[in-house]
Structure formats: C-alpha cells, structure tokens
C-alpha positions in Angstrom: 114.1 105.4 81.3 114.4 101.4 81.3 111.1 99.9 80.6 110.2 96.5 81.0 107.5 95.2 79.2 104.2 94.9 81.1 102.8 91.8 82.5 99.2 91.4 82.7 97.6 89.7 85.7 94.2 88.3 85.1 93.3 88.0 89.2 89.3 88.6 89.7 88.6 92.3 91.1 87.0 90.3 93.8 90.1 89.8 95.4 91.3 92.6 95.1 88.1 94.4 97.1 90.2 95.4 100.3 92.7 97.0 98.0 91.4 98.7 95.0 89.9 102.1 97.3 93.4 102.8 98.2 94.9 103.0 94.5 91.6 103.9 93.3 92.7 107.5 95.3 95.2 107.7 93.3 95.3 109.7 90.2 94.2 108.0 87.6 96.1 110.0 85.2 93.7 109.9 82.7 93.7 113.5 81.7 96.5 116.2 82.3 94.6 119.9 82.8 96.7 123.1 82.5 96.5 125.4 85.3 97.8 128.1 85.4 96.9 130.2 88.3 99.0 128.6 91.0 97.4 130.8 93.5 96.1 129.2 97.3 93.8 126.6 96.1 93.2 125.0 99.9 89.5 126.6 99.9 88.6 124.6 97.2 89.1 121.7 99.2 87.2 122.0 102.1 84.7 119.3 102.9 81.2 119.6 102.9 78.2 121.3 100.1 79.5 124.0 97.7 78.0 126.0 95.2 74.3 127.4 95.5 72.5 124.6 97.0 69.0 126.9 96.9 66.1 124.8 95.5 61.9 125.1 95.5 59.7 122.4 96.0 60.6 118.9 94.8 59.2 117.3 92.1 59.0 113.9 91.0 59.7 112.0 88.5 62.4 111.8 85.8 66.2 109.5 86.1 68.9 110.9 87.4 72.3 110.3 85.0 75.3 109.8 86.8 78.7 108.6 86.3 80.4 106.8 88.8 84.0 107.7 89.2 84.4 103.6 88.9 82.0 100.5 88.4 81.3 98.2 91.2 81.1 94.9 89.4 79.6 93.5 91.4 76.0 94.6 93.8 77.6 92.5 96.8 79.3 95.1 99.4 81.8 92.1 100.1 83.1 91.7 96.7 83.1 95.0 95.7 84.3 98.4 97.9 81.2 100.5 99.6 83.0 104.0 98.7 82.1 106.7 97.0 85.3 105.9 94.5 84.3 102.0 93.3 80.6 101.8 93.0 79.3 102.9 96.5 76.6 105.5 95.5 74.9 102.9 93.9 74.9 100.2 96.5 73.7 102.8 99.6 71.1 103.2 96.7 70.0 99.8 97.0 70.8 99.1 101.1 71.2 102.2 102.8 73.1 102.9 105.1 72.4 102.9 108.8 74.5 106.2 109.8 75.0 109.1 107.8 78.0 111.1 108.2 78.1 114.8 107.2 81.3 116.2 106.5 81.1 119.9 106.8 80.4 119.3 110.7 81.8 115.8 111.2 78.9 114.6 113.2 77.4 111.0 112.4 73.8 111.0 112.6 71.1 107.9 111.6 69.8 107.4 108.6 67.8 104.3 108.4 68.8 103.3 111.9 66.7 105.1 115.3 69.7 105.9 117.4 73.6 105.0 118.0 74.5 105.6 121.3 77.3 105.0 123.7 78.5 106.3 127.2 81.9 104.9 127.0 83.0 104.3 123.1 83.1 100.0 124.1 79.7 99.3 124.0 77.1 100.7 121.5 73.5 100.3 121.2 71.7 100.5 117.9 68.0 100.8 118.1 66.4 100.9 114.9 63.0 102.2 113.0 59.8 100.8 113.4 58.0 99.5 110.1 61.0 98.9 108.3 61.3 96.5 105.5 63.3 95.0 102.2 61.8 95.2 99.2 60.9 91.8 99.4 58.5 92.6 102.0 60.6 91.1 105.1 61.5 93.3 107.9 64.8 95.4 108.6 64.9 93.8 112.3 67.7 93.4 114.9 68.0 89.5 113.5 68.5 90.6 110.0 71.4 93.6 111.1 73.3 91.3 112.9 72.9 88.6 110.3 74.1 90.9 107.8 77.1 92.6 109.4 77.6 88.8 110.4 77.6 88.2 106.2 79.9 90.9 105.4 82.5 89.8 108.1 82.3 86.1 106.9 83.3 87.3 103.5 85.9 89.9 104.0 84.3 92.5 103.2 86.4 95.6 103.1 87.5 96.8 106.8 86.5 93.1 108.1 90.0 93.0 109.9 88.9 96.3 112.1 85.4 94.7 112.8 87.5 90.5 113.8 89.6 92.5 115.9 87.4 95.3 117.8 84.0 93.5 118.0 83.5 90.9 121.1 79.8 90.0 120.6 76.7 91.4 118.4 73.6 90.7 120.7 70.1 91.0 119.3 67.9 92.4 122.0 64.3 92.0 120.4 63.4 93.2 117.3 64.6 97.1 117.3 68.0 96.7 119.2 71.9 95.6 118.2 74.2 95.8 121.2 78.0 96.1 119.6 80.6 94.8 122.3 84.0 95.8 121.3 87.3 94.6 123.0 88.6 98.1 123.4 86.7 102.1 123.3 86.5 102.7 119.5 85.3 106.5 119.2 85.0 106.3 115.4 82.6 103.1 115.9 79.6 104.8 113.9 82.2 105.1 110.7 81.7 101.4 110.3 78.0 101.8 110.2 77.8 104.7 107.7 79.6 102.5 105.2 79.7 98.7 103.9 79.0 96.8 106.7 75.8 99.7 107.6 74.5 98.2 104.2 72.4 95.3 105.7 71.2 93.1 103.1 67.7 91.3 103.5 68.1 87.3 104.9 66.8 86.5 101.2 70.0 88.1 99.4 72.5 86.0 101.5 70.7 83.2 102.2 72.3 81.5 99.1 76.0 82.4 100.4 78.2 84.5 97.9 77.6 82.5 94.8 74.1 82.7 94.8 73.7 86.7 96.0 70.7 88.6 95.3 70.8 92.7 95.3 67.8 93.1 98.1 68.2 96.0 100.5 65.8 98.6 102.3 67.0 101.3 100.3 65.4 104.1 98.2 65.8 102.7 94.9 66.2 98.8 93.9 67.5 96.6 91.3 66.5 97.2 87.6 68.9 95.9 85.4 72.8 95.8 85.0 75.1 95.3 81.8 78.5 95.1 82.8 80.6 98.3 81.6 77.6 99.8 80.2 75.2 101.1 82.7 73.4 100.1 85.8 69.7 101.0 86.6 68.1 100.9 89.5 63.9 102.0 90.2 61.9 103.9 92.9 61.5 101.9 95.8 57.8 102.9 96.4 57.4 101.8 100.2 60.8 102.9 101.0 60.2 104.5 104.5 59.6 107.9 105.8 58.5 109.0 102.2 59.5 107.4 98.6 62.3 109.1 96.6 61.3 111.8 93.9 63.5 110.0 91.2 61.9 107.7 89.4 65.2 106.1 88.1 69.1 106.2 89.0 71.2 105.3 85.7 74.9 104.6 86.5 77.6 104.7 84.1 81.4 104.9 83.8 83.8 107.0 82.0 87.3 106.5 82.3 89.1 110.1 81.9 87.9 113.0 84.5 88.2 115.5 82.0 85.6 113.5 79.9 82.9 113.6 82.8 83.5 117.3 83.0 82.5 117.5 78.9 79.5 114.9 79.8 78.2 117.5 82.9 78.7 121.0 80.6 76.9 119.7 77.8 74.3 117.9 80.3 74.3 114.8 78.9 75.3 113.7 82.6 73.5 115.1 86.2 76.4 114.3 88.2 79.6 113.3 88.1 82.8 112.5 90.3 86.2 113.7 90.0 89.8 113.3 91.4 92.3 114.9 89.5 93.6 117.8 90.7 93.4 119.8 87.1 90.3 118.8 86.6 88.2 119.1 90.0 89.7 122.5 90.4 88.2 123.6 86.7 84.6 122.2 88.1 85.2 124.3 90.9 86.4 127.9 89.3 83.4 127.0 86.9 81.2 127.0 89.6 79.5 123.6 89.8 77.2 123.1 92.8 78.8 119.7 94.2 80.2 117.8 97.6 83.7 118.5 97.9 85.4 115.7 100.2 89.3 116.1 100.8 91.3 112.8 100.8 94.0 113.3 102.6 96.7 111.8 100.6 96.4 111.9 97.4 99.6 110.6 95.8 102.3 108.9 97.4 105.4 106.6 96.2 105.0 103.6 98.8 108.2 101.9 99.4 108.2 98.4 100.1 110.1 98.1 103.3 110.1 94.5 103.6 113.8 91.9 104.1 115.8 91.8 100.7 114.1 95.3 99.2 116.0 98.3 99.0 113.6 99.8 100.8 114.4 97.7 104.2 117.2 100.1 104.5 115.9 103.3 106.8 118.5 105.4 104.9 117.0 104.5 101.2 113.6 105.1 102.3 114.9 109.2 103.6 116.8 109.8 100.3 113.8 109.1 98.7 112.1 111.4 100.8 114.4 114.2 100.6 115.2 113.5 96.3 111.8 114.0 95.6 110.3 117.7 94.9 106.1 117.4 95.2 105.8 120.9 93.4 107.7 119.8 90.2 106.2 116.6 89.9 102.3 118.5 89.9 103.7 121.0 87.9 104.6 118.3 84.7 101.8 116.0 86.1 99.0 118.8 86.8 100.0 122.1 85.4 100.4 123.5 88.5 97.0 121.8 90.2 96.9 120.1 93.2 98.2 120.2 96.6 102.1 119.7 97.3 103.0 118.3 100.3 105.1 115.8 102.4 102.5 115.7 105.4 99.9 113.3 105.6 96.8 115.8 106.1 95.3 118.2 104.1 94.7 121.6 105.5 91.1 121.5 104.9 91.1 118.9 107.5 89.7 120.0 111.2 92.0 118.2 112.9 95.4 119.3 111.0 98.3 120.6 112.8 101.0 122.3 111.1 105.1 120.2 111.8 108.1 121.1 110.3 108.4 118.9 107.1 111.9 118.1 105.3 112.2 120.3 102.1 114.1 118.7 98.9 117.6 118.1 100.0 119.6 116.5 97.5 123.3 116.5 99.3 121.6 114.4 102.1 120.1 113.0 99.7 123.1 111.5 97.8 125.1 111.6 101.3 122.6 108.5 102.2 122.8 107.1 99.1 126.0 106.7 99.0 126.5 105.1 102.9 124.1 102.8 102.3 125.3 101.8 98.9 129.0 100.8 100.5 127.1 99.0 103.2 126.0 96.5 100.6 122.4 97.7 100.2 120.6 97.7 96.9 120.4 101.2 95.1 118.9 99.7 91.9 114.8 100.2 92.5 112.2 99.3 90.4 108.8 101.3 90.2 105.2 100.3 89.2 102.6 102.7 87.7 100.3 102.8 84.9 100.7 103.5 80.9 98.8 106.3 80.4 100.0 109.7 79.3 100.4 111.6 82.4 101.6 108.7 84.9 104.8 108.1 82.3 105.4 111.8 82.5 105.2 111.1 85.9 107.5 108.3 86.2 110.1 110.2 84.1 109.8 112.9 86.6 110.4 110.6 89.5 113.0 108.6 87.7 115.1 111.8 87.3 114.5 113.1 90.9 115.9 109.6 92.6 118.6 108.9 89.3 120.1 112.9 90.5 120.9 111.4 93.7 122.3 107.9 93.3 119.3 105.5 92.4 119.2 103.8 89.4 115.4 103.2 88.4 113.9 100.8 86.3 110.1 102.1 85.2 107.7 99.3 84.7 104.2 100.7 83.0 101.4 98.4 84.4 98.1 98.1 81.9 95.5 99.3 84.0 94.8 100.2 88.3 93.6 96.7 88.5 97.0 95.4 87.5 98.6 98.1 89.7 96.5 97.4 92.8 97.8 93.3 92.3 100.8 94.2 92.4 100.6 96.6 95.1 98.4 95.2 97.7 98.2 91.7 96.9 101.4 90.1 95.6 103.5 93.2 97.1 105.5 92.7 94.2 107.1 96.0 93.6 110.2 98.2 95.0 107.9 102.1 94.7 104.9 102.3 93.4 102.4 105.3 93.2 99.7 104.8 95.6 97.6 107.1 98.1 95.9 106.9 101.5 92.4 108.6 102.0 92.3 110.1 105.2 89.2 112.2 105.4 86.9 111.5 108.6 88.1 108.7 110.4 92.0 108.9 109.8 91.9 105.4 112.3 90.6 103.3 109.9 93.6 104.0 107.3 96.2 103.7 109.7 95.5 100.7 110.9 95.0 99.1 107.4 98.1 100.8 106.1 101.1 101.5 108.4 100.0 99.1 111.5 102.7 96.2 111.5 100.2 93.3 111.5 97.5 94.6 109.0 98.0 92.1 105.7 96.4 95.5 103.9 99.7 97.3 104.6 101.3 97.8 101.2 104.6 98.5 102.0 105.4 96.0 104.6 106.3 99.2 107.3 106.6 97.7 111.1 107.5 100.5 113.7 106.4 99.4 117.6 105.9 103.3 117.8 103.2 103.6 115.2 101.6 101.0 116.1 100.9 102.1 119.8 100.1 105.7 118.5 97.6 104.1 116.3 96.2 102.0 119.3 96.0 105.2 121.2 94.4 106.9 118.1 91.4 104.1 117.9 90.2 105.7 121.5 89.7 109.4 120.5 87.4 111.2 117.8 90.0 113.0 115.6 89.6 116.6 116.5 90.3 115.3 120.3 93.6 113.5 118.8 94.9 116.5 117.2 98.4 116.0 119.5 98.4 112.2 118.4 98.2 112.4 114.5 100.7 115.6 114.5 103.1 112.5 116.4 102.0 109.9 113.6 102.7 112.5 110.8 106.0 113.4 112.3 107.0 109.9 113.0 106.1 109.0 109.4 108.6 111.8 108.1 111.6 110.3 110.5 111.2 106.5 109.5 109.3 107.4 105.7 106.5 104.3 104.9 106.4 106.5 102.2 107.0 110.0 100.0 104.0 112.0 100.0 103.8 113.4 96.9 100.3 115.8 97.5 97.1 115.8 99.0 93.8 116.1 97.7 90.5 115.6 97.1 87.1 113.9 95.4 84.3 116.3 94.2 80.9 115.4 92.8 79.4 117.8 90.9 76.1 118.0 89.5 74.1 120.3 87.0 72.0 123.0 88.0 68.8 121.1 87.7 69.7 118.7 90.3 68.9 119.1 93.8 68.7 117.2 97.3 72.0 115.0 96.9 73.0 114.5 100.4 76.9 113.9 100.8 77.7 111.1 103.2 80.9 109.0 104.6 83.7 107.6 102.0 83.0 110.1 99.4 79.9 108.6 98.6 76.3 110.4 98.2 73.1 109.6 98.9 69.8 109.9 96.5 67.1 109.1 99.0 65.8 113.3 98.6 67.3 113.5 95.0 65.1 115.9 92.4 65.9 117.1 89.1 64.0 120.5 88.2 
C-alpha cells in the first residue's frame, strides 16, 4: 500500500454543516470488536424502543450523563447538523422540535406544535399550542415559526436546498397558524419539521444575525454553560409547557471510540450513550441494554467520484469496482464478523424494503472491464481517502487488495480525522473513492435528493443519471411504504450505473442504564428528554 502523507485542512466545521451527517454515518473506526457469532443479526436492527422499557412513577430531580456520539460546536441549528449523530439531542433540548417522529410505527405526530395537516401533500397547515413561550418570556407564535424557519433557510442550514426548492410561500395566519405552500406534493413534508428547521429559535436569539446568536428556544431544558470538548450543560426549563421536565440537568459530553462509551455505560459513570459500530452496538444489544435502535440504511460505502477527468467517469470502472469488492470480507477484518453485508441500499429492518437481485463478487467481469476500459485510454490508477485510525487502514488494505486483484492500482491516502475526510469528500470533492455512507432511515427522499440527484451541490460523487433524477421526483410525492415499487427501481438502477459500492448497512443505538426512563426516540437518530427520569 502507497501512502501519501496526510494533508491537514484547517476549514471551520461550520462549513462543513450540510456534509458532516453523511460521513459522520460512517464508521468511525475507532474500535474493532470481535464477534464471533455470525448468526442473523437483522433483529437487532429494527427501529424503534428495545429492551424493558417498564418504569413506576417518575421522580424528579438529579442530571442525566450522556455522551453524544459527536459535539455540536456550535448551539446554532444552522452551523451545526440537528441529528442525533452531531449534537442534535442537545439542541431539541434547548428548541424542540415541532413534530415528533416515532420509528417503530413511522407516524409523525406534534410535539410542541397543535396539528400538521394536509389534504393534498402541497399545502400544509401548522396550528400551534396556546400559551407557548421562550424562555425569555416571548411567545412561540406563527410570526416567530416563520421567522425562524425563514433564519435557518437564510443561513443554509442543513436540508435548506429541499426547503429553496419545495416551499412557495410561509403565510402567518394570526397568531397559532403557518400555512406551508410548496411548488410540488411533498408527502414526507412533516420530516422537515421533526428536525432542524422544527427547532424555532425565539426572535431574541437571531435578531443579532449569525455572529451574534444566542441559544434561546421553547424547549425543556435551556442553556447553562458550554466548554468546548469538554461538556455542555443545560437546566430545567421550569415553565416549559404541558408540565416541566423531571431532570434537573442534562450534561453532554464526548468520547471518541464506541467501545469507550460502552465501558463509560457498564460501569455507570454514563446514563446514555450512542453507538454506530457494528461490533460494538451489537455487544450493547446481546448485553441487553434498554435503548432506541434506529437503522441507517447505508452504513458504509466507497463513493466514486464520477465527475469529467476521474477514473470514475468511466461507467465500466465504476461496475468493476462494484463487482471486485466482497462486503463480507471487508466486515470480517473490519468488524469481526459484525455488521450487515450488503450491495443494496436498504436495510431489511426497513418497512419499505423489497428484496432485487444484487451482483455477487465477480472478479473475471471484474478484470474483463478493467481491462476494456484501460485500452480505451481511461485511468485505472485511483486514489482513495479514509481516516488513520486502526481499523480504517485495515480497511483500506482490504479494499486496496480487492480492486489491485482485478486491475486497479490504488494509492491509500490516511486523512487525520472525519472533519478532514468530510472536506475532502463533500466540499472540495477532492478524491477518486472514498469511504462514506448514506442514512436512509424514515424519509429515504431527503437523502436521495441531496446525494444521487444531478443538481444537488451535496452530491459527493458528482453522479448525473436523467433516470434517477425523475424517480427521485416521483419519490418526493409518496410516503415510503406507498413507494415500495419506486425505491426497489432506484436501488436497482443504482446497481446498473454504481454512484457507489455499498459496502453494509446499519444502524445507530442509544443505550442507556437501567435507572433511566422516559427517553422518547425521535427523527434523525436523535432522542428527546422532555419526560426523562433517572430512578
């Protein structure tokens, strides 16, 4: 393996917010965990509660330890991403979130918001609770939504491309309704509101502009103090409404390796915890930790920068990549055996999967490809991008003898960190494969068009295809168990013209300790505190 030495970018993480969820997906590869029993593991990722969830009455008081599967930076939804993987527990902390979303049944339901309703997916009325208001004592009223969403928008916060291109108009009517007027039916609308731009911010936190933002919301708990890389506090909101939360505190911190979260939980010096890798969250589960168990979709896969003068422009590169690599060999030096192999772009656990016939390892077509394209004048010699860390460079040999076997020659280039890796990736696009992953999970829209739709600028490999885009178009119209037919089509166009080479699927589980109690998952893998008790 050829390395080159890494080159460290110093770009703010700021802009990097609508790219850092994506290879945040990805597995870290901070810990390797041996499994050995390579039994069916597809129950353990099915979405929704596990573990005994029974509990007696609440009681209040006490701070709830947990540690975040990554640090926000930053207590602005705009600069930071409002999922469960960068920081998001802690902002729907602060703001809310006007829809929920529960993922055992799919169903979005309101949180701090009255109603969402629609009779034909175009135009949706919001109507919100009475007697609402920031912690600064202002109210939560249909001037301060629509200011807000108006905020994040401005900004770029993450998604804002969806929200230019779908909404038409925001009308105030009165104080307690929104009307949302989109251009085109969008059936997974109330997705948009159970995430960032649901978070509405109070007039006072934006009324400086992005420079001078203050962390006011309506939520459950507000602002205490922050030290950067240390911890984050946040206290009771006491006239938070309905009824106030039974925590007293909410202490956020951040540990790098999964496997060192698991230690923190087991020996309780953490409540709850989040976890990707595939050793490691199927551990929590055989050890039979209560948690929320979300399934991503895809969890690893080698995008392939299609764009004029890459190797990867050539059709015929990107299917002998395809067909070189070998999912279950790569988890078994990478995982142990842990994990999901796959070259589809759904998880099982998913209600709206629908088995295709996928390409198995075929290393004659492989080379076959190679080889034609090669004495057409394209360019064989790749490089890839991926982090320095233990497991990702056993990785990376892996890869780099999968594609060498058939005709590549690959040049492995160990990045310092995901920030580096998600600037090269999604920003600068300055790479030939790189290790990446697309999270699927309940709204399957909102990643295609951010990741495979032609004229997205989030699409990290540069992929155009006039066919994905219209079957992504026709996607945006239908809830995703109604568009069962459609994404089976996406899935098996995506194998025919290969974006990229699904390595495996998986999943993000927050566990927590057996004293802990009411943590209510929600949308984007994040969780919500507002009923929260420790026993």
């Amino acid at each position: 393996m050829r390395n080159r030495p890494a080159r460290y970018s110093r770009l703010a993480v700021a802009a990097l917010a609508g790219a850092l969820v994506l290879t945040a997906c990805a597995d870290t590869g901070d810990d390797k965990s041996s499994s050995s029993d390579k039994t069916d593991n597809s129950a353990m990722y099915v979405a929704g509660l596990v573990g005994d969830q029974s509990a007696g009455t609440p009681k209040k008081g006490g701070t709830l330890e947990v540690i975040e599967y990554g640090e926000a930076r930053s207590l602005d939804p705009t600069k930071t991403i409002p999922n469960g993987a960068v920081g998001g527990n802690a902002l729907a902390a602060i703001y809310d979130v006007l829809m929920s979303y529960d993922p055992a049944t799919g169903e979005y339901s309101p949180l701090m918001a009255k109603s969402l309703e629609t009779k034909d997916s175009k135009t949706w009325t919001l109507t919100l609770r009475d007697g609402v208001n920031f912690t600064d004592g202002t109210p939560l009223n249909a001037q301060a939504v629509v200011a807000s969403i108006g905020y994040y928008m401005q900004n770029q916060g993450f998604n804002t491309l969806l929200l230019h291109t779908n909404i038409s108009k925001m009308t105030p009517q009165g104080d307690n309704t929104v009307v949302f007027t989109l251009n085109k039916p969008w059936a997974t609308f109330p997705a948009m509101l159970a995430a960032g731009p649901g978070m509405i911010l109070a007039p006072a936190a934006i009324a400086g502009g992005p420079e001078k933002f203050k962390p006011i919301g309506a939520g459950p708990f507000k602002f205490d103090t922050y030290k950067p890389a240390e911890e984050l506090i946040l206290s009771r909101n006491e006239k938070y409404f309905g009824e106030a939360p039974n925590l007293d505190k909410l202490r956020f911190t951040w540990v790098q390796a999964d496997q060192a979260k698991l230690d923190s939980l087991k020996a309780g010096s953490a409540d709850v915890i989040s976890v990707r890798t595939a050793g490691v969250l199927e551990n929590a589960r055989k050890d039979g930790f209560a948690g929320a168990m979300s399934p991503a979709g895809i969890s690893q896969v080698v995008w392939i920068n299609n764009r004029e003068g890459r190797g990867g422009s050539d059709e015929r590169l990107r299917k002998a990549i395809n067909l070189a690599t070998n999912p279950e060999q790569y988890l078994d030096r990478t995982q142990g055996g842990a994990g999901q192999p796959t070259r589809g772009l759904y998880s099982e656990a998913f209600a709206y999967y629908k088995e295709i016939e996928l390409p198995e390892q075929n290393i004659a077509e492989a080379k076959k490809l190679v080889a034609e394209a090669k004495a057409d004048g394209a360019d064989t010699s790749l490089s890839y991008i991926t982090q320095s860390d233990q497991t990702s460079q056993t990785g990376a040999v892996t890869l780099e003898a999968q594609l060498e076997a058939v005709g590549f020659d690959i040049e492995v280039e160990l990045l310092r960190d995901i920030t580096e890796q998600t600037t090269r990736l999604y920003v600068k696009k300055d790479f030939d494969l790189a290790m990446g992953s697309m999270s699927l999970s309940e709204d399957p829209y909102m990643s295609f068009a951010n990741n495979v739709v032609s004229t997205s600028p989030a699409n990290p490999s540069g992929y155009a295809n006039k066919e994905m885009d219209a079957l992504v178009a026709d996607l945006q119209t239908k809830m995703p168990v109604e568009a069962v037919d459609t994404l089976a089509e996406i899935n098996a166009l995506w194998q025919e013209t290969v974006p990229g080479a699904v390595i495996s699927a998986g999943g993000f589980f927050s566990p927590w300790g057996k004293n802990v109690h009411g943590v209510v998952p929600t949308g984007v893998n994040m969780l919500l505190f507002h009923k929260a008790w420790k026993s």
